[in-house]
TORROTI-892931 format. One line per 8 residues: their letters; for each residue x, z, y of N, C-alpha, C. Coordinates in nm, 2 decimals, padded with zeros to 4 digits, always signed. Layout:
BEGIN
a	X:Z:Y:X:Z:Y:X:Z:Y | ...;
// end
This chain:
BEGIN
xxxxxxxx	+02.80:-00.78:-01.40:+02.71:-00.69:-01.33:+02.69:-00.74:-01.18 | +02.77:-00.81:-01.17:+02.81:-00.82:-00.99:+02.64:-00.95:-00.96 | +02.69:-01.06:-01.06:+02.57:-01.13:-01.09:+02.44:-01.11:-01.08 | +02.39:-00.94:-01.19:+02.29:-00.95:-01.16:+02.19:-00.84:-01.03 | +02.34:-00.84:-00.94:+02.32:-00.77:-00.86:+02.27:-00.86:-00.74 | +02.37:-00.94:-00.76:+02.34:-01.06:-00.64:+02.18:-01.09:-00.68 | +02.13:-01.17:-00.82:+02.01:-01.20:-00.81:+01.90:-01.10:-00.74 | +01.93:-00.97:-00.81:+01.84:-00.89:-00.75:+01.83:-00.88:-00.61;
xxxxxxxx	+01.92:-00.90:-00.51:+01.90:-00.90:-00.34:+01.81:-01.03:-00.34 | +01.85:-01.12:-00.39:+01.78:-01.26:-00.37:+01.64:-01.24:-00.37 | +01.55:-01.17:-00.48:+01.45:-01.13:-00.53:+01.33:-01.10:-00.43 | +01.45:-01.01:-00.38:+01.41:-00.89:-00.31:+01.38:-00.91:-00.13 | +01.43:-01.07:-00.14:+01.35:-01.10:-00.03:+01.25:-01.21:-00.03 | +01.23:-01.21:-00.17:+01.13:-01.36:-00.17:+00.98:-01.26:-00.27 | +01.04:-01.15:-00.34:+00.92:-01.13:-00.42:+00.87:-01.02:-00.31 | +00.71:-01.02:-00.32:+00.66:-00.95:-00.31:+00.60:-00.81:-00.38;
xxxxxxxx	+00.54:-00.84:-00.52:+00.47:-00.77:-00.59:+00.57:-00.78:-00.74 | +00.51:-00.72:-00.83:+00.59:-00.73:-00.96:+00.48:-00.68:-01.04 | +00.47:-00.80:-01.14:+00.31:-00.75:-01.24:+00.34:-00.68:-01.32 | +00.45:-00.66:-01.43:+00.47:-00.57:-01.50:+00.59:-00.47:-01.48 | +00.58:-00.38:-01.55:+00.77:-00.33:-01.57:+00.87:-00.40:-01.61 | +00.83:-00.47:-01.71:+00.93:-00.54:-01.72:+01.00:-00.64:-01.63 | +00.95:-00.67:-01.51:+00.99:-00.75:-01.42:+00.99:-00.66:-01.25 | +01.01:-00.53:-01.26:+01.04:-00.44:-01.18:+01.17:-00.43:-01.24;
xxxxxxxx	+01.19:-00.36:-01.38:+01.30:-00.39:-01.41:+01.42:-00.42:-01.38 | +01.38:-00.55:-01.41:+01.49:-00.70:-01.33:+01.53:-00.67:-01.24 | +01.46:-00.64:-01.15:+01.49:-00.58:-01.01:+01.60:-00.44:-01.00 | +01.53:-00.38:-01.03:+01.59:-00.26:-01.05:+01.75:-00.24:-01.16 | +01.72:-00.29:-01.24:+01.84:-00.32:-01.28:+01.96:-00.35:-01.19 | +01.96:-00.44:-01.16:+01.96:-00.55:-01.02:+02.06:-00.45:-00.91 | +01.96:-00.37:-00.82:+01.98:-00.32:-00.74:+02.03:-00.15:-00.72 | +01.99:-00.12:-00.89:+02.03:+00.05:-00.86:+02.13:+00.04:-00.98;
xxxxxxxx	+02.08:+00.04:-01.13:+02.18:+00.07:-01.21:+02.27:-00.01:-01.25 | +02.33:-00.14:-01.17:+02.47:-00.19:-01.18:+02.54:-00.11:-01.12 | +02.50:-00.01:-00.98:+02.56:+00.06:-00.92:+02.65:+00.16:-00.98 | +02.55:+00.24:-01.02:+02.57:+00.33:-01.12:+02.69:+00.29:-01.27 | +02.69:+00.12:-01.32:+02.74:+00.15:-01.42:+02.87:+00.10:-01.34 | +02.91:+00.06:-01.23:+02.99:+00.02:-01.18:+03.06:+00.14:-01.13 | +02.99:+00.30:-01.11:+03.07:+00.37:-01.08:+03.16:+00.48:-01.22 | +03.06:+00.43:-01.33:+03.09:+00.54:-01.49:+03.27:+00.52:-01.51;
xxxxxxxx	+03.35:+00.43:-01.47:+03.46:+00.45:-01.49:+03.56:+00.53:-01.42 | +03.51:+00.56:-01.33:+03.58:+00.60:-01.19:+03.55:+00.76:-01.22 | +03.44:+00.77:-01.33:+03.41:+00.97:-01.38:+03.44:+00.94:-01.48 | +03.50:+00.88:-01.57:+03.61:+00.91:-01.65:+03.54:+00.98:-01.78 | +03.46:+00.85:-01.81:+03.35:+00.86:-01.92:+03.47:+00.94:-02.03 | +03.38:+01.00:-02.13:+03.43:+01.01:-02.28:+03.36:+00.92:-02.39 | +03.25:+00.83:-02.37:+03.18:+00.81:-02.42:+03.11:+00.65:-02.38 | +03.10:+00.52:-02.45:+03.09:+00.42:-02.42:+02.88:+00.48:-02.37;
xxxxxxxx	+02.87:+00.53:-02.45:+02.72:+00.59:-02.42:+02.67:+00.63:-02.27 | +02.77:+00.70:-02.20:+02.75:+00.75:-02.08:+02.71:+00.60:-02.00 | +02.76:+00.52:-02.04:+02.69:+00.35:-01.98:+02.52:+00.35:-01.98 | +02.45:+00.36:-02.11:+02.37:+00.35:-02.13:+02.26:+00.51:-02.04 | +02.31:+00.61:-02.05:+02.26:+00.69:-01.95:+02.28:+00.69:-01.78 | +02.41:+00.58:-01.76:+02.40:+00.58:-01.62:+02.28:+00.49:-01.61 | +02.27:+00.40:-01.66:+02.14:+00.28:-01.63:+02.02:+00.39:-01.63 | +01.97:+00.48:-01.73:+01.89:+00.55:-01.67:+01.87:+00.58:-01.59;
xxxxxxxx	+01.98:+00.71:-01.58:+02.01:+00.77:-01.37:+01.95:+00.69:-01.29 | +02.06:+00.56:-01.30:+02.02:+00.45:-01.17:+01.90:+00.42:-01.15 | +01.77:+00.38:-01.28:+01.65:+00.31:-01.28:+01.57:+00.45:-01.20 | +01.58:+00.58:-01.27:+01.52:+00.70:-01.24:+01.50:+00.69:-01.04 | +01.61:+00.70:-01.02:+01.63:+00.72:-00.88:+01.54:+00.63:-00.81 | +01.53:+00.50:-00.83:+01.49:+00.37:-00.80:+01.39:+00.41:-00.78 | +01.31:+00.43:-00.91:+01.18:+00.41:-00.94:+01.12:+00.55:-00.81 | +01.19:+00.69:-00.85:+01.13:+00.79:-00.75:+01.16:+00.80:-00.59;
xxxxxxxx	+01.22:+00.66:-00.58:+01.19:+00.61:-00.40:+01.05:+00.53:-00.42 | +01.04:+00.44:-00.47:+00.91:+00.33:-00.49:+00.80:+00.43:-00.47 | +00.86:+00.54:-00.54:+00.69:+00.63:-00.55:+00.65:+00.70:-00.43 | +00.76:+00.74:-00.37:+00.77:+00.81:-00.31:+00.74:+00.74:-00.13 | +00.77:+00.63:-00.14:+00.73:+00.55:-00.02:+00.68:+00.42:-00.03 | +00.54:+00.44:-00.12:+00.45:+00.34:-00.15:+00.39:+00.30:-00.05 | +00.37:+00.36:+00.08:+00.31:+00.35:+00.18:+00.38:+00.30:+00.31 | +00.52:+00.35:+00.31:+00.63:+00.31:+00.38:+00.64:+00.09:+00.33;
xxxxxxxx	+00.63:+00.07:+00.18:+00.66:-00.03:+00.13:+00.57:-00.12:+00.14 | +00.44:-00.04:+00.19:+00.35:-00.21:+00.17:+00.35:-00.22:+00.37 | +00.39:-00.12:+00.45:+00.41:-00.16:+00.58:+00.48:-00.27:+00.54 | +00.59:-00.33:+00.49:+00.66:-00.41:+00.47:+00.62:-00.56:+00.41 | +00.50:-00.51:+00.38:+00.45:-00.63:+00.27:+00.48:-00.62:+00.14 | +00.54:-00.51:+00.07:+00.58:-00.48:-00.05:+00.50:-00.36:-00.18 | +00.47:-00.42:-00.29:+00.49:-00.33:-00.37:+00.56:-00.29:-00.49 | +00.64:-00.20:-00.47:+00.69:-00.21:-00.62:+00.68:-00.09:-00.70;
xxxxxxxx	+00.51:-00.13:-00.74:+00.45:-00.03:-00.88:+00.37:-00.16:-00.98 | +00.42:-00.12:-01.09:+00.34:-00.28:-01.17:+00.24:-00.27:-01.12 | +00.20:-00.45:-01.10:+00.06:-00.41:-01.09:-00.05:-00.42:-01.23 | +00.03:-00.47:-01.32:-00.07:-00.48:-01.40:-00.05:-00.30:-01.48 | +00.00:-00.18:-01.45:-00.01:-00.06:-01.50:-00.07:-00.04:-01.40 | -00.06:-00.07:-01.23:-00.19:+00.00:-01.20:-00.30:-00.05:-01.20 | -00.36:-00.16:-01.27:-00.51:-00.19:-01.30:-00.53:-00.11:-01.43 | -00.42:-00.09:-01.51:-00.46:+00.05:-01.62:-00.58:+00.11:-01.60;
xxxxxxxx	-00.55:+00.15:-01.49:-00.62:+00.28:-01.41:-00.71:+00.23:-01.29 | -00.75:+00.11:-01.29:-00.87:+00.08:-01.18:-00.77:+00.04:-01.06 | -00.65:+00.03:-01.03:-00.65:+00.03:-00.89:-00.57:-00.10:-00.89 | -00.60:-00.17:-00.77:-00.56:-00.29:-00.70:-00.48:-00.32:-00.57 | -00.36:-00.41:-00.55:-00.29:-00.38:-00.41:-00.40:-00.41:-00.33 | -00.50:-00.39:-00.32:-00.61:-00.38:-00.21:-00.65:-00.27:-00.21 | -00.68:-00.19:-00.27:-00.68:+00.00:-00.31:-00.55:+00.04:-00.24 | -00.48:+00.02:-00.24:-00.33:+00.07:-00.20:-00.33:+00.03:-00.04;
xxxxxxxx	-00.35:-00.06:-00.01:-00.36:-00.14:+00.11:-00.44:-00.04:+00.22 | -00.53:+00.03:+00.11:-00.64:+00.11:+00.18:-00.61:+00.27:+00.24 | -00.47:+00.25:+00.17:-00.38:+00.39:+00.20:-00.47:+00.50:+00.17 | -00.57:+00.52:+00.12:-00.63:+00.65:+00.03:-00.60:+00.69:-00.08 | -00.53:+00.82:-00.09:-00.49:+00.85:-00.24:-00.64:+00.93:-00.32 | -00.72:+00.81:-00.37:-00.78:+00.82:-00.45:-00.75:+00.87:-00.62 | -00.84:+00.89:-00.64:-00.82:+01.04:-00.81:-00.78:+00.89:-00.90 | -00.78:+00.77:-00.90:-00.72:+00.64:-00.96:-00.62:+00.64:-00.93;
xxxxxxxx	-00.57:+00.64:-00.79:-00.44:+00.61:-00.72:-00.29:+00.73:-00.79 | -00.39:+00.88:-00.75:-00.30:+00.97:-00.81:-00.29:+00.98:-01.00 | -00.39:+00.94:-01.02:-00.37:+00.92:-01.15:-00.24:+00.80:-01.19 | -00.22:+00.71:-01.11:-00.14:+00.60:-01.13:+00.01:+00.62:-01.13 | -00.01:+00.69:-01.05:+00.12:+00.74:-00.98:+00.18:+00.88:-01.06 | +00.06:+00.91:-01.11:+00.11:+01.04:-01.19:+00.20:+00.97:-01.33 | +00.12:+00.92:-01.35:+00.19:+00.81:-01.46:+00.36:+00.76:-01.45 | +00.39:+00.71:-01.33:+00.50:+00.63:-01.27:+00.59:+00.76:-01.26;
xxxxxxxx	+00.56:+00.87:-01.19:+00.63:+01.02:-01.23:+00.69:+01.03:-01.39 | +00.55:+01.02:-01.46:+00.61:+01.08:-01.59:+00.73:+00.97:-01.63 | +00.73:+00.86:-01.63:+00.82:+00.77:-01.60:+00.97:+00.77:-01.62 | +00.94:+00.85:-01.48:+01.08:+00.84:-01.36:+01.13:+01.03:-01.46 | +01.06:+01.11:-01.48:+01.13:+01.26:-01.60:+01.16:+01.20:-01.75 | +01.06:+01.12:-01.76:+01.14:+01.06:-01.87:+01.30:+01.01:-01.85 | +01.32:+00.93:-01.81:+01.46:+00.86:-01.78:+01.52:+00.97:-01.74 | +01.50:+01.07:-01.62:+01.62:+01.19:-01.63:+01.59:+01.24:-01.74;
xxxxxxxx	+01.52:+01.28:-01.80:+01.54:+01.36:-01.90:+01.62:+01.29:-02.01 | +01.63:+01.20:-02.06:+01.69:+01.07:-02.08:+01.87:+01.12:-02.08 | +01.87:+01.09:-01.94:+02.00:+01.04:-01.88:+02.07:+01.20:-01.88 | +01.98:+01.31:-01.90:+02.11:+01.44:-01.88:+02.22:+01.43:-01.99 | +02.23:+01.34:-02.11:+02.32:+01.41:-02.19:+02.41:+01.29:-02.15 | +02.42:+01.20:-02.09:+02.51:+01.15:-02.01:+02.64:+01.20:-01.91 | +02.59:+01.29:-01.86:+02.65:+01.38:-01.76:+02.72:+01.42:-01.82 | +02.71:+01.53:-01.89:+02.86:+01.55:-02.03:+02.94:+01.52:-02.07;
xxxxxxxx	+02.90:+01.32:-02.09:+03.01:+01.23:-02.13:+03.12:+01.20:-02.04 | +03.08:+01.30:-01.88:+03.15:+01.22:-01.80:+03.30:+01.35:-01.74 | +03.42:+01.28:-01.68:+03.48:+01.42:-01.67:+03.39:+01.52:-01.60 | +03.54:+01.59:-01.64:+03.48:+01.75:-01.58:+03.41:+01.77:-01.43 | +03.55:+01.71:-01.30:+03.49:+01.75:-01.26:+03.38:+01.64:-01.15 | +03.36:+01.53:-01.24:+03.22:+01.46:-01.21:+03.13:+01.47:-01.25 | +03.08:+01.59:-01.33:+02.98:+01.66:-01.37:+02.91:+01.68:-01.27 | +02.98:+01.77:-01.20:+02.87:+01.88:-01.07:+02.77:+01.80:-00.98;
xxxxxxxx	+02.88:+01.66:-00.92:+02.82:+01.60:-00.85:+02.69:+01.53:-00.90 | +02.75:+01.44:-01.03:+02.62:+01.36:-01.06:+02.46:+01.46:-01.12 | +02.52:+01.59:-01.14:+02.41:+01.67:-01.19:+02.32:+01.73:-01.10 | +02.40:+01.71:-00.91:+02.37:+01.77:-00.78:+02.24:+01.62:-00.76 | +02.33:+01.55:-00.78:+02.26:+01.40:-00.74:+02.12:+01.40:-00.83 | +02.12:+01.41:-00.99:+02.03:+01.40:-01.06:+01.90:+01.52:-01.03 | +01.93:+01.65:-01.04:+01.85:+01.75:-00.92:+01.80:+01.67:-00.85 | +01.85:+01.64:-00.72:+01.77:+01.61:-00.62:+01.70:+01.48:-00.58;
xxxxxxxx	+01.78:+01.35:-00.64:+01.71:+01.25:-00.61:+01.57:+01.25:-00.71 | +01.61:+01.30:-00.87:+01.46:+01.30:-00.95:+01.38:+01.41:-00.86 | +01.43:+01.49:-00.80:+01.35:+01.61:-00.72:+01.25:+01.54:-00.63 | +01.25:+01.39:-00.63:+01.21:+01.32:-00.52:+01.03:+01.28:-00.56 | +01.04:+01.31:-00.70:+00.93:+01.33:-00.77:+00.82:+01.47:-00.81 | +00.89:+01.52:-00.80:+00.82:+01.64:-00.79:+00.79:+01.74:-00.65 | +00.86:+01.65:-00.53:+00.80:+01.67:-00.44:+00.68:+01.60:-00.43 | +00.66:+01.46:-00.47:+00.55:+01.41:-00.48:+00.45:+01.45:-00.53;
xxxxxxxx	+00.49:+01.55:-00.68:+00.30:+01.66:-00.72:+00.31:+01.78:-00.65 | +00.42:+01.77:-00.56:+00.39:+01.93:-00.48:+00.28:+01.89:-00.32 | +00.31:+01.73:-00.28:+00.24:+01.72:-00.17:+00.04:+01.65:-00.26 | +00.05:+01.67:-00.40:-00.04:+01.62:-00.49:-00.12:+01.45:-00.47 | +00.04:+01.39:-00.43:+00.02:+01.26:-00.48:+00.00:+01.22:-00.33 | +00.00:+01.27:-00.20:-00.07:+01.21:-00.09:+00.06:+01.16:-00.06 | +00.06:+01.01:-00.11:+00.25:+00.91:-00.03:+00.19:+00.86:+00.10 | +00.06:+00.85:+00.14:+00.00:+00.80:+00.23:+00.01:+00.86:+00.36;
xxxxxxxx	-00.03:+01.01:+00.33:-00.01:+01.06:+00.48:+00.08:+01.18:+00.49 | +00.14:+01.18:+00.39:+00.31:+01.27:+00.36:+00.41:+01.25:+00.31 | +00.53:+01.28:+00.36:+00.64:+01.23:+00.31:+00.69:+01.32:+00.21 | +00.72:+01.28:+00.06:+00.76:+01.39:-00.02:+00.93:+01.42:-00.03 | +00.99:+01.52:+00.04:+01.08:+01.55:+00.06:+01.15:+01.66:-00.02 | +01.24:+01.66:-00.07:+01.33:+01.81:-00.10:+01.38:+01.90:-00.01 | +01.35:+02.00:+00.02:+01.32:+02.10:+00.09:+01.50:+02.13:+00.14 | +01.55:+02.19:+00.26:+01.69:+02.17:+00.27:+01.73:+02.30:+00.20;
xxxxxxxx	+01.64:+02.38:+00.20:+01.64:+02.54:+00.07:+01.70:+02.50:-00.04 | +01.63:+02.38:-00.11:+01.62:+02.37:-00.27:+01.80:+02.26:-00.27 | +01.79:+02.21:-00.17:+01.89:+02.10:-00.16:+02.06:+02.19:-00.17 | +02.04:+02.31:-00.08:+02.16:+02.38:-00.05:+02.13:+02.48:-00.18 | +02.06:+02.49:-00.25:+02.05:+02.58:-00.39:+02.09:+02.52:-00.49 | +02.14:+02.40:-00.48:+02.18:+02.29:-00.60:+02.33:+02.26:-00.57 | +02.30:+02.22:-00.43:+02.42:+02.16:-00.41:+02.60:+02.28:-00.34 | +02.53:+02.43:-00.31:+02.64:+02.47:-00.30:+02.73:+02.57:-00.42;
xxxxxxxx	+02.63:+02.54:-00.52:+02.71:+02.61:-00.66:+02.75:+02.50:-00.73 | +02.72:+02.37:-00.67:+02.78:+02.22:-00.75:+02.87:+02.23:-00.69 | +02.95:+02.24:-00.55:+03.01:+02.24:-00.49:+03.14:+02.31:-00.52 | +03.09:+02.48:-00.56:+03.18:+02.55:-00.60:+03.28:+02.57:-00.70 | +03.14:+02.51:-00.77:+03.22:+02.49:-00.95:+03.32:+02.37:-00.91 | +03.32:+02.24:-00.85:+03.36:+02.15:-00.86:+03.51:+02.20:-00.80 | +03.49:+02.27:-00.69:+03.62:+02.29:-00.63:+03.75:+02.43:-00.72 | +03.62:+02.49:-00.78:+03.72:+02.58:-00.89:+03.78:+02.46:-01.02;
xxxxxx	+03.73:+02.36:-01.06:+03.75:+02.26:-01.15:+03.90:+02.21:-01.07 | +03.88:+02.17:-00.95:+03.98:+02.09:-00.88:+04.08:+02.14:-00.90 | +04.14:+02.28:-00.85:+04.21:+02.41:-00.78:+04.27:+02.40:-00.98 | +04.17:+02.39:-01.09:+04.25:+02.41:-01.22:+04.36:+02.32:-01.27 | +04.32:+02.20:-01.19:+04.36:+02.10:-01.25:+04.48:+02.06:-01.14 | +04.48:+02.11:-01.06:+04.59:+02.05:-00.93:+04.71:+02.13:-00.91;
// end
């Protein structure tokens, strides 16, 4: 894992674009879900499977920063949405460049959403594989980093001149009943 983690940094300063998924992927692989499967022993899997859902988790999260600061990433010189899924849909990193979230652009990106719910949706029955009380957290985590996406159809796609954020309402609505359970879990077991 450590391997294809290193490649991925290397990548990541020489590539610029990425034509397909499958070679976002690579990347992502790379950079988010070694993370993640490097952390599944430490929550005390039940299940060799929970591996295969953390790589979800990890890609999910990935992919709902990319979307989420498409605009932040090409200041950089960067894009990382295929490009050959977004000519799917008419649009070109010179469309993007243009920073207009045109009815192509959001259609593109709506796409890249459904995506990123797929893989959580995916990756929830992983959570269960893992102990008890590393449930709450990764479930706190899965909330709100996928949340990162549906703040995106709540600002309706505008990555250009809004930042799609999770609300500190919805953040403290997730995370202080994860909290609680976790620490009633602790208190049983200690």
């Amino acid at each position: 894992h450590f391997e294809a983690f290193l490649h991925s940094m290397t990548m990541d300063l020489t590539v610029t674009e990425y034509q397909t998924y499958e070679d976002l992927y690579e990347y992502v692989y790379g950079s988010a879900a070694v993370i993640g499967l490097q952390m599944v022993p430490i929550l005390e899997p039940t299940s060799q499977e929970a591996y295969k859902h953390a790589t979800e988790l990890g890609v999910a999260f990935q992919l709902a920063n990319f979307i989420r600061d498409v605009g932040e990433d090409l200041e950089r010189g960067r894009v990382y949405l295929p490009l050959a899924e977004l000519a799917e849909f008419g649009v070109t990193r010179d469309d993007l460049e243009a920073r207009v979230a045109t009815p192509a652009i959001k259609a593109a990106l709506k796409f890249q959403v459904a995506r990123v719910k797929k893989l959580e949706e995916s990756s929830r029955a992983g959570i269960s594989m893992l102990g008890a009380l590393s449930q709450p957290c990764i479930e706190t985590a899965r909330i709100l980093y996928c949340g990162i996406v549906d703040a995106v159809e709540d600002i309706d796609y505008e990555v250009f001149t809004k930042r799609a954020t999770v609300s500190l309402t919805r953040r403290l609505q997730v995370a202080l009943p994860a909290y609680l359970k976790a620490r009633k879990l602790w208190k049983r077991t200690t």
